[in-house]
N, C-alpha and C positions, 0 to 999 in steps of 0.2 A: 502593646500591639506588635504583631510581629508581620514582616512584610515581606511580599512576594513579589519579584523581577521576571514578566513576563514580556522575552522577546518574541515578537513578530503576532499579528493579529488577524494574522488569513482566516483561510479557510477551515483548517483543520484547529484553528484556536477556538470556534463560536463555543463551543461547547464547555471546552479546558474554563475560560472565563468566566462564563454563566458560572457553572460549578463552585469555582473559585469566589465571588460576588457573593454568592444565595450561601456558602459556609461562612462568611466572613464578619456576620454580626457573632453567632456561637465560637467561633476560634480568634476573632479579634483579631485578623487581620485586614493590612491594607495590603490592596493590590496594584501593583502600577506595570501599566503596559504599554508597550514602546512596538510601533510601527512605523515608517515614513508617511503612513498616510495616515494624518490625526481625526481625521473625522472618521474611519474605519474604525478607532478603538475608543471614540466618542460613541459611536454606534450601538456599538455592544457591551460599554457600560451603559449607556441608558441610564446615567444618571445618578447611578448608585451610590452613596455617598463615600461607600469605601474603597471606591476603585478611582485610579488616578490616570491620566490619559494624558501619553507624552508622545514627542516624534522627534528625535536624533538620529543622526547615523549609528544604529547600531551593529554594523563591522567597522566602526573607524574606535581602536581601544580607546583614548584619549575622552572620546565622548560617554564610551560607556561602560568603564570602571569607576567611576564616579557612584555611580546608579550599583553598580553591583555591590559597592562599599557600602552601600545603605539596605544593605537585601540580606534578611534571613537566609532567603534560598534565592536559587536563581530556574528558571524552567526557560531551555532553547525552543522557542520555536522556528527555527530560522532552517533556512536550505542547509543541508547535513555538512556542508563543506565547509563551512562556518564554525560550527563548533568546537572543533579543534582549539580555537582560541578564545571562544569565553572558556571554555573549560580551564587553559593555563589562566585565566584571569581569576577562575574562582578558587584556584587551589592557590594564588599567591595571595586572595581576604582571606581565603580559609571558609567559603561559602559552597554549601551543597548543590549539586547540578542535576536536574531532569532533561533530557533527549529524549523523543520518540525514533532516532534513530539507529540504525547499526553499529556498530562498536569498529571504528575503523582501528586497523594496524598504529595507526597514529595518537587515537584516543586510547589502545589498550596500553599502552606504552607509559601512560601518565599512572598508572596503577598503583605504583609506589607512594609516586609523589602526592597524588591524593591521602592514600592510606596517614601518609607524615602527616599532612594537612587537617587531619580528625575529618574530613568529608568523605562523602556518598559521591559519584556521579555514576546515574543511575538512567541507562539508556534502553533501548529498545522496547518500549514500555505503550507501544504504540497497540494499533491492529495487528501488523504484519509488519515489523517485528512486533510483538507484543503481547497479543489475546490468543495468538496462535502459541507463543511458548508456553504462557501461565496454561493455558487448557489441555496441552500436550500435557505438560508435566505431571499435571493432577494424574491424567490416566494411568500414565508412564509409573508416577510413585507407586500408585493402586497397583498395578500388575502386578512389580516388584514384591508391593508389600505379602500378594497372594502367594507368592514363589514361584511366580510364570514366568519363563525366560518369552518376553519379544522377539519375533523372527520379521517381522515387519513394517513399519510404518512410514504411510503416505500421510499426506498434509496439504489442501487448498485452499486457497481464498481468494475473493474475486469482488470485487468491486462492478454493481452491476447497476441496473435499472430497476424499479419496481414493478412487480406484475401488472401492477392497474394501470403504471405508463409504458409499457410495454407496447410501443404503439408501429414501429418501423419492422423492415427484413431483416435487419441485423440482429433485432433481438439488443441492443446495444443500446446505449448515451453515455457520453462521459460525464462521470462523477466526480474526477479527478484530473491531473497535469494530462491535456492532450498530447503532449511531446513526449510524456516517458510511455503514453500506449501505442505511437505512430513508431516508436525507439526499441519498443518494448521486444527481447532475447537478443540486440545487438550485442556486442563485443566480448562475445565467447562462447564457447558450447555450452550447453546444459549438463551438469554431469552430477550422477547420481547411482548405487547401487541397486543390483535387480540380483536378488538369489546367489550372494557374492559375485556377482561379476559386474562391473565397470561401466557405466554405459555415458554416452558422451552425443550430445545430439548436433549437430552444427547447426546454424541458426537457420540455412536455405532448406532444412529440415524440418525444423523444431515445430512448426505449426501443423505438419501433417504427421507427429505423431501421439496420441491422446487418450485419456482416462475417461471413461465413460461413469456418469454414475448420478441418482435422483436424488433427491429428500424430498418427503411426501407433503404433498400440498402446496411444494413448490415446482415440481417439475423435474425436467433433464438436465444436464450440466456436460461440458466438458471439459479436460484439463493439461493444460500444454506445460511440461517441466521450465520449472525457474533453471535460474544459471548454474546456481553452485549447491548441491543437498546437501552434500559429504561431510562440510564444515559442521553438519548440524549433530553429525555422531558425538561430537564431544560436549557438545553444547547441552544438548538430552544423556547425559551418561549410556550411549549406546554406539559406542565404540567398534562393537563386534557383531553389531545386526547383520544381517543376511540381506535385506532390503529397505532402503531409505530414499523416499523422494517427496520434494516438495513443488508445489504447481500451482497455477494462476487458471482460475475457472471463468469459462464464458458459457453463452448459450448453443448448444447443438448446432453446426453452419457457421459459425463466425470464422473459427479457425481454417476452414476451409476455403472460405472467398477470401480471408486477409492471405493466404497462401500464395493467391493471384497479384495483390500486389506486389509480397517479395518476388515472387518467378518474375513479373516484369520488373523490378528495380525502382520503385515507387515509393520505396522506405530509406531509400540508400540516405544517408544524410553527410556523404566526405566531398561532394563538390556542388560549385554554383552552377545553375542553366542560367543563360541567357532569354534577357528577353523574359522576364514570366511575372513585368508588372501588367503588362498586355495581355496576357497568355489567358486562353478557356480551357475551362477542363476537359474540350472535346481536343483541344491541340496540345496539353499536358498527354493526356492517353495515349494521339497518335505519336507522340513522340517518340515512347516504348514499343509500336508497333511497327512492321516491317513496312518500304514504302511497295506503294501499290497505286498504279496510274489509275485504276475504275474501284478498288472496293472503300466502301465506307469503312468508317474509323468502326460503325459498328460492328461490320463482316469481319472483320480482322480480328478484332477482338474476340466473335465468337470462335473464330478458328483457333487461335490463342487458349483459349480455356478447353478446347475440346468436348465434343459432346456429351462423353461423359460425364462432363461439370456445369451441363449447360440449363442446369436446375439452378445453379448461383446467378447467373446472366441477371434476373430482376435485380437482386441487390445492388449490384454495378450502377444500373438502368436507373435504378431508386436515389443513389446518390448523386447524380446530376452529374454523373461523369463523362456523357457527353452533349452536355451544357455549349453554347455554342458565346454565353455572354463572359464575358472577363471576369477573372480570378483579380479581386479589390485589394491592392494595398500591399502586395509584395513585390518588391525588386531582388533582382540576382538570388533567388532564393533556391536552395536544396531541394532535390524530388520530395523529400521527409517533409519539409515547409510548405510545401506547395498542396501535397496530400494535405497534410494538415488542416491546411485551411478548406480544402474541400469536403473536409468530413467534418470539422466544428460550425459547418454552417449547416449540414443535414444532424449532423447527432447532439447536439446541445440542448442541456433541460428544457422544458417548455414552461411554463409559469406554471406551477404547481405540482410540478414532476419531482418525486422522491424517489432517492438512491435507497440501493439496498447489499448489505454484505452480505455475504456467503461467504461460510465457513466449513470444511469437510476434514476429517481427521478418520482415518485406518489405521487400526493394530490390530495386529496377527499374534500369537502368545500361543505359544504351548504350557499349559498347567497340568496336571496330575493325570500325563499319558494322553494328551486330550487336546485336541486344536482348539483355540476358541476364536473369534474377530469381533472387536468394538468398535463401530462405527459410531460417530459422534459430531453432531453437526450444531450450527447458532447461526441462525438468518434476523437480521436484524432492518428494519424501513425505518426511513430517515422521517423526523418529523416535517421541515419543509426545507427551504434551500436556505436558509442559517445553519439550520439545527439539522444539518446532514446525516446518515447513519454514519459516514466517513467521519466528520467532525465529530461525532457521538462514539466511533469504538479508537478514534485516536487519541482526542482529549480529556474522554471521561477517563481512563486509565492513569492517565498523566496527572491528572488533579486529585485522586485517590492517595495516588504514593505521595503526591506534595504533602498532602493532610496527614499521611502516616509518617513521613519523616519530619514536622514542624513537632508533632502531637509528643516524638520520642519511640511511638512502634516501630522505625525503620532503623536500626542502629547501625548497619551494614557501613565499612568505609570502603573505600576505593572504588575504581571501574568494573563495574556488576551489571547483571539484567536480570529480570524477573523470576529467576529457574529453581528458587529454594523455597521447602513448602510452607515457609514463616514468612514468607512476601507474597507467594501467588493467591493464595487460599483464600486472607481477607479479602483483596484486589475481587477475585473473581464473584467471589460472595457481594460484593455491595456491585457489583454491574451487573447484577440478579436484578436488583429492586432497579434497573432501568432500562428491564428487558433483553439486557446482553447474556444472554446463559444458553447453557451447551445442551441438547438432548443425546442420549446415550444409549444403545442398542447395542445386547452382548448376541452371541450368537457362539453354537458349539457346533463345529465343522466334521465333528466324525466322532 
């Protein structure tokens, strides 16, 4: 038997586990997984005979090199700041490591040390990072292989709602960390290539400027620039593109009403208000608004948004923003905290509500005298609120590579991600058979 070290049992694990469980009579492994909360990973073994259900501190090393000494492989699921240090744990057993997340300055740095170590740690193997490289790359090799020099390529995803609960003005529910979407283009510009030149968005920008674009049978979409594209030229061997940007997709209108929160300061999250375990969200709003001896919180606010935007005013209206009953449960909390809590009480699943991802990729290629553009999209609905899309294109990925680096198909050592076509190819092929695949549309522009 060969056994697998699976930290952390969230949200984005249901899936990773099942996977891991339902292969584990045919590849003969145990599975043991470590959460603080043991009935979370009693849950979702469900009994199984080969899965084992533990609860330690796993960032405290002392408790959980023990556990990693007894592990074929090791798979992070844990908040990405974390991993820094299983990783030195696994390269001093000499035990292989799975991340669904970014490759920080910190983990690329262990490269070597791995490579000594005869292991893999093999990150970004998630959604985004993740299904977004392996599906890029495929394109990207095909072009190449045609002798089309790439002159462009965009890239979205978007973590959304499903059409049949598609039930609010926002167009919106969180699928995911409400704090990194209430957070979401803080701490730096966006910055990205347009036609060789430079472009850099500052954040009290970034939501009023936008990528328009449909896939059919789903609708309209729009797309606000991530932080940083640039990084991704070297990542894609497209060093010399002419245009590269990557973006976060929501529904037509969102970015435009969340715009009204940054212009009033309602995301800011660097100091405490006073007072705001009391506080309604009709006296959160006027807080940001000018005072005024006769007009209500609500005139103000129209004035505030101008009437040009005064098509958004429902969506405000619809989130109970001026609410006149108390905002539950926070003291001294941040404008960011405070929002928060006023929008996870109108946008939170409903019993039965399924998430859905969006996936959008652009390339531009000139071949044989000849513009061409492949647009390529994978829209995926979550089974129910276990078996999420989110927990479906982060963890099935991550349990894919576990089975191809246990099996001997992954031989790769050191600090790597998904981007060579002896790792993408199978990966993308077997999250075929559970609905994760790309549609692909060429098109010749002149």
């Amino acid at each position: 038997m060969q056994t697998i070290l699976v930290l952390g049992a969230g949200l984005s694990s249901s899936s990773l586990i099942r996977y891991l469980l339902e292969n584990s009579e045919d590849q003969q492994w145990t599975v043991r997984i470590v959460d603080q909360h043991l009935e979370t990973v009693e849950s979702k073994i469900n009994g199984h005979s080969n899965g084992v259900a533990l609860s330690f501190n796993a960032l405290d090393r002392n408790e959980r090199k023990p556990e990693i000494e007894k592990a074929d492989l090791v798979i992070s699921m844990l908040p990405a700041r974390f991993h820094i240090e299983v990783a030195e744990d696994c390269i001093e057993l000499k035990k292989s490591l799975i991340t669904p997340s970014y490759i920080s300055p910190e983990m690329r740095s262990l490269d070597q040390q791995a490579k000594d170590a005869g292991i893999v740690i093999m990150n970004e193997i998630g959604v985004d990072p993740g299904i977004d490289h392996m599906s890029a790359m495929k394109v990207i090799d095909e072009i190449k292989e045609r002798g089309g020099e790439i002159t462009s390529f965009k890239s979205f995803t978007g973590g959304l709602i499903a059409p049949e609960n598609d039930d609010n003005p926002w167009n919106y529910k969180f699928t995911w960390n409400p704090r990194n979407v209430v957070l979401a283009g803080q701490g730096g510009a966006a910055s990205f290539l347009r036609n060789h030149r430079f472009k850099h968005i500052p954040y009290n920008r970034l939501f009023g400027r936008l990528d328009y674009m449909s896939v059919e049978g789903y609708g309209d979409f729009v797309g606000y620039a991530n932080r940083d594209s640039l990084k991704y030229r070297s990542t894609y061997g497209l060093e010399n593109i002419p245009t590269i940007f990557r973006g976060t997709l929501r529904r037509p209108g969102y970015c435009e009403a969340w715009n009204v929160f940054i212009e009033l300061g309602m995301t800011d999250d660097t100091y405490k208000m006073e007072g705001t375990e009391n506080m309604t969200p009709r006296q959160f709003a006027n807080t940001f608004l000018p005072y005024h001896a006769s007009k209500t919180v609500e005139q103000k606010f129209k004035e505030f948004i101008r009437e040009d935007r005064m098509h958004l005013y429902d969506k405000f209206e619809w989130l109970g923003l001026f609410a006149d009953e108390p905002i539950v449960g926070i003291k001294d909390a941040s404008p960011a905290q405070v929002l928060q809590k006023i929008l996870v009480d109108k946008l939170s699943l409903n019993d039965g509500d399924k998430d859905m991802i969006v996936m959008i990729h652009e390339f531009e290629f000139e071949l044989n005298n000849e513009s061409h553009k492949i647009v390529s999209h994978m829209v995926n609905i979550g089974e129910d609120q276990m078996y999420t899309s989110m927990s479906n294109t982060v963890g099935l990925p991550v349990a894919i590579c576990a089975k191809k680096i246990l099996t001997g198909e992954i031989t790769d050592k050191g600090v790597t991600l998904p981007v060579k076509k002896h790792l993408y190819l199978p990966i993308l092929e077997e999250l075929e058979t559970f609905n994760i695949k790309f549609i692909e549309k060429e098109l010749v522009l002149n």
